[in-house]
C-alpha positions in Angstrom: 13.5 -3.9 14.5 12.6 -7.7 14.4 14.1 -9.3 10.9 10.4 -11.1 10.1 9.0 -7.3 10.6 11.4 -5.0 8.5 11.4 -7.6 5.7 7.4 -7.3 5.3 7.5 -3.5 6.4 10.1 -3.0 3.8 8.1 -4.9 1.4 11.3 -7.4 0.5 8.5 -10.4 1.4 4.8 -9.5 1.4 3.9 -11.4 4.5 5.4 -11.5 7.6 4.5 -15.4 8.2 6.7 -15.8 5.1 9.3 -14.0 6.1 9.2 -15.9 9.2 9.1 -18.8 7.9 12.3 -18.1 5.6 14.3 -16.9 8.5 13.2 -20.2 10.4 14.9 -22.2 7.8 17.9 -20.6 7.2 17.4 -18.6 4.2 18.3 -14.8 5.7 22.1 -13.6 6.8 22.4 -10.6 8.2 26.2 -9.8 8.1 26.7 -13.3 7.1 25.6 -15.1 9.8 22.5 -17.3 9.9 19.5 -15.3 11.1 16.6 -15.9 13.1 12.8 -14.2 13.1 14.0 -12.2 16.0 16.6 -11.1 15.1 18.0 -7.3 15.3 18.2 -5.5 12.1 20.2 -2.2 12.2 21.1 0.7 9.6 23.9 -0.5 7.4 23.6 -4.1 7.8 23.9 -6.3 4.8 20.7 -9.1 4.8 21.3 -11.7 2.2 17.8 -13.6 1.2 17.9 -17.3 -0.3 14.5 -17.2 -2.0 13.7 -19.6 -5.2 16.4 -19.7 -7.8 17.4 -16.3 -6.3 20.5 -15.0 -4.1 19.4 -11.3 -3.3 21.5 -9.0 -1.3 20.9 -5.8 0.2 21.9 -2.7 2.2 19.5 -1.7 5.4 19.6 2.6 4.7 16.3 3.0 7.2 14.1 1.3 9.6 11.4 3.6 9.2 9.1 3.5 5.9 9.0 6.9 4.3 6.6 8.0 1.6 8.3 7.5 -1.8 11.9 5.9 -0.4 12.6 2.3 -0.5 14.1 1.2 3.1 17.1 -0.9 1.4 19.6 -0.8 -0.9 19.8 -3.5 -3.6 23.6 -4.6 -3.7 23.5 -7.7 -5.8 20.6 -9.6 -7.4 21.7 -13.0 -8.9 20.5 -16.5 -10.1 21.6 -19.8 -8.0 23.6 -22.2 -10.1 
């Protein structure tokens, strides 16, 4: 699945033009490598998001939404110094 899509599907950013827009200026690693929009996500990667005066961090567990299941797992949520 396209990075822009699973963050909005996954409900990490609201809108997928945001979470476009994010990836387009290098706020998303996946695996700790620079991401773009396109990007492939896949089951077990680690997506690190650069949003604000926040450094989130989390585990990809599915790529399809189920009914009362998130679609990540939070590893780390922290403030940028």
């Amino acid at each position: 699945m396209r990075l822009d899509k699973y963050l909005k599907v996954s409900r990490i950013i609201k809108r997928r033009t945001v979470a476009k827009e994010a990836a387009s200026k290098e706020k998303v690693m996946i695996n700790q490598k620079l991401a773009k929009p396109s990007s492939e996500v896949k089951i077990g990667d680690l997506l690190t998001l650069y949003l604000g005066l926040k450094i989130i961090t989390v585990k990809v567990t599915a790529l399809e939404p189920n009914k009362d299941q998130f679609m990540y797992e939070l590893i780390s949520e922290e403030k940028r110094p």
